[in-house]
Structure formats: C-alpha cells, structure tokens
N, C-alpha and C positions, 0 to 999 in steps of 0.2 A: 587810296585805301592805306590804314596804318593799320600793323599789327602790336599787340603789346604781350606784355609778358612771357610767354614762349614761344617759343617758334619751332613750329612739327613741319615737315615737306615729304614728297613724294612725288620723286622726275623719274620717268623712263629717258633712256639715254640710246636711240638705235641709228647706228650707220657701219662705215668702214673701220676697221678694225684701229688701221692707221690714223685714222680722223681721232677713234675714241681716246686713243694713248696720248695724243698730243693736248685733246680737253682732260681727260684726269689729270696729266702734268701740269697743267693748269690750275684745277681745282686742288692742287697740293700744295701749288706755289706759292700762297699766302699773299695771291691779289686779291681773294676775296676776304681779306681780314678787315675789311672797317664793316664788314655785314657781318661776318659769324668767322671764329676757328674754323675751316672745313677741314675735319680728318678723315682718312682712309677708310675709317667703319662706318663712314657712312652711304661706301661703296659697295654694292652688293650685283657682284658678275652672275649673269644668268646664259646656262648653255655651258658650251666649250671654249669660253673665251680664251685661255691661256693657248688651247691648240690652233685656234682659227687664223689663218693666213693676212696677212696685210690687210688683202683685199677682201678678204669677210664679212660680212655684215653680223654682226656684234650688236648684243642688248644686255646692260644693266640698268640700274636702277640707283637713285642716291637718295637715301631716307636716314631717318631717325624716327624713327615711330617707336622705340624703345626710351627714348630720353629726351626731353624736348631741353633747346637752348636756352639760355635766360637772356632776356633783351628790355630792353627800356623800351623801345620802337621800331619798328619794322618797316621800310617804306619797300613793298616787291614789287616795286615797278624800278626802281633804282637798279634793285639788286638782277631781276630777267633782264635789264639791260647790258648789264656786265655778263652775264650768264650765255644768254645768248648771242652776242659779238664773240664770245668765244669759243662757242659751240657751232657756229653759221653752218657748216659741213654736212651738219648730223642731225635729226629729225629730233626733238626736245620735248616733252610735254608732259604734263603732274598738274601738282595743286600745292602751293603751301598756304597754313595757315597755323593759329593763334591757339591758347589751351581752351577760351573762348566760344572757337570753332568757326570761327569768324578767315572764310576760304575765299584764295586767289586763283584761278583754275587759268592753263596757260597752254600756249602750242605755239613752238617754233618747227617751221618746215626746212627741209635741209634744205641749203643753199639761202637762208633769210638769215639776216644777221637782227633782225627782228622777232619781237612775238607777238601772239593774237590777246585777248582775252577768249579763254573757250566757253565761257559761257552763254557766249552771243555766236559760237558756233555749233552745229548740229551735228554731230558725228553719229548717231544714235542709229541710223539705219545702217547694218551691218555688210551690205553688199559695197556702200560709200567706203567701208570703213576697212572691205576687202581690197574695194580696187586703191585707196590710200597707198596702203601697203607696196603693193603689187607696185604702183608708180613710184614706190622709193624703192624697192631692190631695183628694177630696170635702172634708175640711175644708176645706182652702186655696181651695178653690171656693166656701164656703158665706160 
C-alpha cells in the first residue's frame, strides 16, 4: 500500500516508562528522516507521565491530526518497520493514512519487533481486549 500526498497517523505508545524514553529518543533522533521530520508536537503524554517511576507503565500517543505532512509517497510498511524494531519493548498500535483517507491499521505486541495488519485482527470483543491489557501490565510487572 502507497500513500500520497499527506500523511495523518495516530499510534498509542504503552509500556515501561524506561522503554518509552529510550523510543521517543529515538523518534527525535532523526533516524526517521527519509519517512517524515518527526518533531516533538507530535508527542502527546497521557496521565502522569513526567511523575511515573522507571518501571511504570506509561501511555501516549504520536499524531498530527492537526497538520498533515506533505509527501510525494508513503510506503508504511517500510516506515512500521523501522518503527517497530524500535519500539519491540512496548505494545504499539494506530492507524496512519493519506488526506485521501486511504488507512493502514497496525499492532505491535510488546516484546515483537514486528507488526500485524489490524485489520485482519478482531479486537472488537471487549473482555479480548481487557484481558489484552491485563497480559501486558503482568509483563511490565514481572
């Protein structure tokens, strides 16, 4: 799948607090500059992040839903490659896509340096999508 002319996303980002620091310093480092600038605003911390302990489990979010990028072509299966090899730690999953509307829906499980298409996965029953959950803090606890 290509995308053209803009490019909008929305990832939740949830694990250990320490895992998170070490992928934002990433995503500032400007290894992802042949996909897109990634700046800081489009880092959005949800909760207590700045107070939460190392070992916290920690959730934000990375969007631009306010300003879309300008891009000639989008290959996001290149780009959740890189994405998620750098994130393996941390539980990963959004959607980006195109002004179009033309969407890539994704999930990386922590400890995958891989990701799914989520399209073709069902999350939609909410007890699945409790015990999810539930099975990534016990890691983060363990």
């Amino acid at each position: 799948m290509k995308l053209h002319e803009e490019l909008y996303f929305e990832i939740t980002v949830e694990g250990a607090k320490s895992d998170a620091r070490k992928f934002i310093s990433y995503l500032l480092s400007g290894e992802l500059d042949e996909f897109m600038e990634f700046s800081s605003d489009f880092i959005l911390y949800e909760g207590d992040y700045n107070s939460a302990a190392d070992s916290e489990k920690v959730i934000f979010t990375l969007a631009n839903d306010d300003f879309g990028i300008e891009i000639d072509e989008f290959n996001p299966e290149d780009f959740l490659d890189a994405l998620c090899r750098a994130g393996k730690d941390l539980f990963i999953h959004g959607n980006i896509y195109d002004i179009d509307d033309e969407e890539y829906r994704f999930i990386s499980n922590a400890g995958d340096a891989y990701y799914s298409d989520a399209t073709k996965i069902d999350y939609i029953d909410e007890l699945d999508e409790e015990a999810r959950r539930e099975e990534i803090e016990d890691e983060l606890d363990d």
